[in-house]
C-alpha positions in Angstrom: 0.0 0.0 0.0 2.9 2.1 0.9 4.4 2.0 -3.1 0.7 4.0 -3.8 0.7 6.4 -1.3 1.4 10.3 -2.7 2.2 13.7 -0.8 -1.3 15.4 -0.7 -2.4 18.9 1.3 -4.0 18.8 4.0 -5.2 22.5 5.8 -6.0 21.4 9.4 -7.8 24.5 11.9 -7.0 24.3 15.5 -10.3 24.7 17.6 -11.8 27.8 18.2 -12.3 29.6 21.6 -14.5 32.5 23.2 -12.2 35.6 24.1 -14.2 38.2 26.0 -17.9 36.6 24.7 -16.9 36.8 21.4 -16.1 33.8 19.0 -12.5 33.7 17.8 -11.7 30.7 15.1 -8.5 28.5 15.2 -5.9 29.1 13.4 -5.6 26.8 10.2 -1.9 24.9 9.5 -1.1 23.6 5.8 0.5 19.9 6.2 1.5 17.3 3.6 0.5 13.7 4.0 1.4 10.8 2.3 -1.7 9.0 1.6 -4.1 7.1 -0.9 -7.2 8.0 -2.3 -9.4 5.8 -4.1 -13.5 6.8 -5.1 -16.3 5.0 -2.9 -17.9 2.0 -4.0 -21.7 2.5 -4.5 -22.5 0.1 -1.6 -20.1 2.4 0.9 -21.6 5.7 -0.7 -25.1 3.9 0.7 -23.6 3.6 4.0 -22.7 8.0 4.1 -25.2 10.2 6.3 -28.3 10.9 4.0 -27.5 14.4 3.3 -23.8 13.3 2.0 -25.3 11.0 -0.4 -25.5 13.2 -3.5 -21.9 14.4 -3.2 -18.6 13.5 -4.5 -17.1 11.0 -1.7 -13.7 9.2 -1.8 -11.7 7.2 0.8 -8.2 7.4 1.9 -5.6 5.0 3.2 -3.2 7.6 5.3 -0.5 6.3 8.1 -1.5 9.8 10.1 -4.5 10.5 11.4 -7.1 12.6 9.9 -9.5 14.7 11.7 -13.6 15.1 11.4 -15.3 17.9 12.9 -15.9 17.4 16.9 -18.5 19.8 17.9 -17.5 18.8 21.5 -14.0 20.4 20.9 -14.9 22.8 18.1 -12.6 21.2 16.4 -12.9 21.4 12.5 -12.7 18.7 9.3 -9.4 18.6 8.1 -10.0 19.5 4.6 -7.9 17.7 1.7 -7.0 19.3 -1.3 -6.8 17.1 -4.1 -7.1 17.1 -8.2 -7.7 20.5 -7.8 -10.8 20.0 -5.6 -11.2 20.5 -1.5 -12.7 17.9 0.1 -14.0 17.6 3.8 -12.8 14.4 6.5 -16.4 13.0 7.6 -14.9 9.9 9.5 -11.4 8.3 10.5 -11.0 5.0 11.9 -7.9 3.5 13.2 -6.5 0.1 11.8 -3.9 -0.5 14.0 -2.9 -4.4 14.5 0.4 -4.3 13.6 0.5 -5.5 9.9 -0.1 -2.8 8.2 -1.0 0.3 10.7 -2.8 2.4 9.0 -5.7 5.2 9.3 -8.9 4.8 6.6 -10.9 8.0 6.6 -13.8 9.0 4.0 -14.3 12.4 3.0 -17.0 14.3 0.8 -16.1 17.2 -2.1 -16.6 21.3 -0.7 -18.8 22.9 -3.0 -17.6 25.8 -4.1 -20.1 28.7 -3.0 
């Protein structure tokens, strides 16, 4: 897996915080990761939240983690930027038995507005 793997952007913004009642967002930092990122199968595009369905979805094979947005932490989606296009984390999950470790996270296209 590791022979596919390519350096890709990857803008991650720290949370957010209140300073004197008023909102002040994170600061975003640009990384590169090497990962792999392959389109969704129909059956796993049937298993994204209903409102994600009509989007542009891929998955990626990464050896760092990538974040989702935590509304417990205000933390925001790392956000991908790839063929040109940004792309939002929706869900990482850790494979980590010692074969292969490895992060597997899905991730949806930002419409431009």
């Amino acid at each position: 897996m590791s022979s596919f793997k390519k350096p890709i952007t990857v803008t991650r913004t720290a949370p957010g915080s209140y300073v004197n009642g008023y909102w002040q967002p994170g600061e975003p930092t640009v990384m590169t990761i090497r990962m792999s990122i392959q389109p969704l199968r129909v059956d796993e595009m049937d298993a994204l939240p209903e409102g994600q369905r009509s989007s542009r979805a891929v998955k990626i094979y990464s050896e760092a983690e990538l974040l989702p947005t935590d509304q417990a932490t205000s933390q925001e989606a790392d956000v991908i930027t790839w063929l040109g296009k940004s792309w939002e984390v929706i869900g990482c999950a850790p494979y980590q038995m010692g074969v292969i470790p490895h992060y597997k996270a899905y991730a949806v296209e930002v419409k431009a507005n």
